[in-house]
C-alpha positions in Angstrom: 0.0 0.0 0.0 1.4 3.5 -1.0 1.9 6.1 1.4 -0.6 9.0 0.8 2.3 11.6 0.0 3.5 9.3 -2.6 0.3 9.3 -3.9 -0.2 13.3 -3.8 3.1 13.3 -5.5 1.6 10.9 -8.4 -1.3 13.1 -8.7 0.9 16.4 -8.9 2.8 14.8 -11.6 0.3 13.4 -13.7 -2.6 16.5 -13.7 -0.3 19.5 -12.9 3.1 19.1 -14.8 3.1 22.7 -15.4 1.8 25.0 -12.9 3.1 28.1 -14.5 1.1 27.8 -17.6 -1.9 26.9 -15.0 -1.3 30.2 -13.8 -1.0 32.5 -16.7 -4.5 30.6 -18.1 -5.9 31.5 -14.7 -4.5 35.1 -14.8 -5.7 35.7 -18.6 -8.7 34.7 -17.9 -9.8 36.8 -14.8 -8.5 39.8 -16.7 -10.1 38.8 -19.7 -13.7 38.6 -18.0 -12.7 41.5 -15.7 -12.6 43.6 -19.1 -15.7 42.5 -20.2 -17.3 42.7 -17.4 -16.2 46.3 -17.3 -17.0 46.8 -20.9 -20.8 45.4 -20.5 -21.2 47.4 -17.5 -19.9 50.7 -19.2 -22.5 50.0 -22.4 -25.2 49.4 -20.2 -24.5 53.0 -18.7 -23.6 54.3 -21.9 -27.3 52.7 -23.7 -29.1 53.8 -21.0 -28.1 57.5 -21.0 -28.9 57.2 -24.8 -31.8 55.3 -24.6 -32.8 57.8 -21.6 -32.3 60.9 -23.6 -32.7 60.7 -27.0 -35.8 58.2 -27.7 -39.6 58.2 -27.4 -41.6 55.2 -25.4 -42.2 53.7 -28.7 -38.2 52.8 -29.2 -37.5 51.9 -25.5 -40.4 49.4 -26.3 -38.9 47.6 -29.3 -35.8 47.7 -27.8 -37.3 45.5 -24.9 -38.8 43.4 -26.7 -35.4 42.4 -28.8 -34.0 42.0 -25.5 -34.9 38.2 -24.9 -33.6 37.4 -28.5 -29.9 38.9 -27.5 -30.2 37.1 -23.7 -30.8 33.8 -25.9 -27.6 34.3 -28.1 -25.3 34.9 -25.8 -26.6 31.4 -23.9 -25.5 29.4 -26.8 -22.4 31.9 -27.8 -21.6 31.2 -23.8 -22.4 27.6 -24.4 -20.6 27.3 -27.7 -17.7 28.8 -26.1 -17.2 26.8 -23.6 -17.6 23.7 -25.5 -15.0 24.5 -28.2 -12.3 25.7 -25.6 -11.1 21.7 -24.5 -11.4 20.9 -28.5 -8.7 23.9 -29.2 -6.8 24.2 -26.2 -5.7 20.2 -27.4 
């Protein structure tokens, strides 16, 4: 029977052979959603003041009523996106 630290030792070899490129992935991708989490906030802010100022009832009602069809594409761009990412990171 193995002792467990040669066993934590077989696990650190076999799923984590490079920690450094771990960490870079993990660092690129919280700035990467950081940024766009920034960016969607700031267009939200940005739409709104537009949307607040420059049109009638009438537009600020069509634009609601696109707004399920663009929370329905990101789902399968989000979806899409995060199935393709094991296919090309191999």
């Amino acid at each position: 029977m193995k002792h467990v630290s040669e066993i934590r030792s077989l696990i650190k070899e076999k799923y984590n052979p490079l920690p450094e490129i771990t960490a870079g992935v993990f660092a690129m991708t919280m700035g990467a959603y950081f940024l766009s989490s920034l960016m969607s906030t700031m267009g939200s802010v940005i739409d709104g003041f537009i949307i607040g100022h420059t049109m009638k009832t009438t537009d600020i009602g069509a634009l609601s009523l696109t707004s399920p069809v663009w929370f329905i594409l990101g789902i399968i761009y989000s979806i899409l996106m995060m199935g393709s990412q094991p296919f090309c990171a191999s």
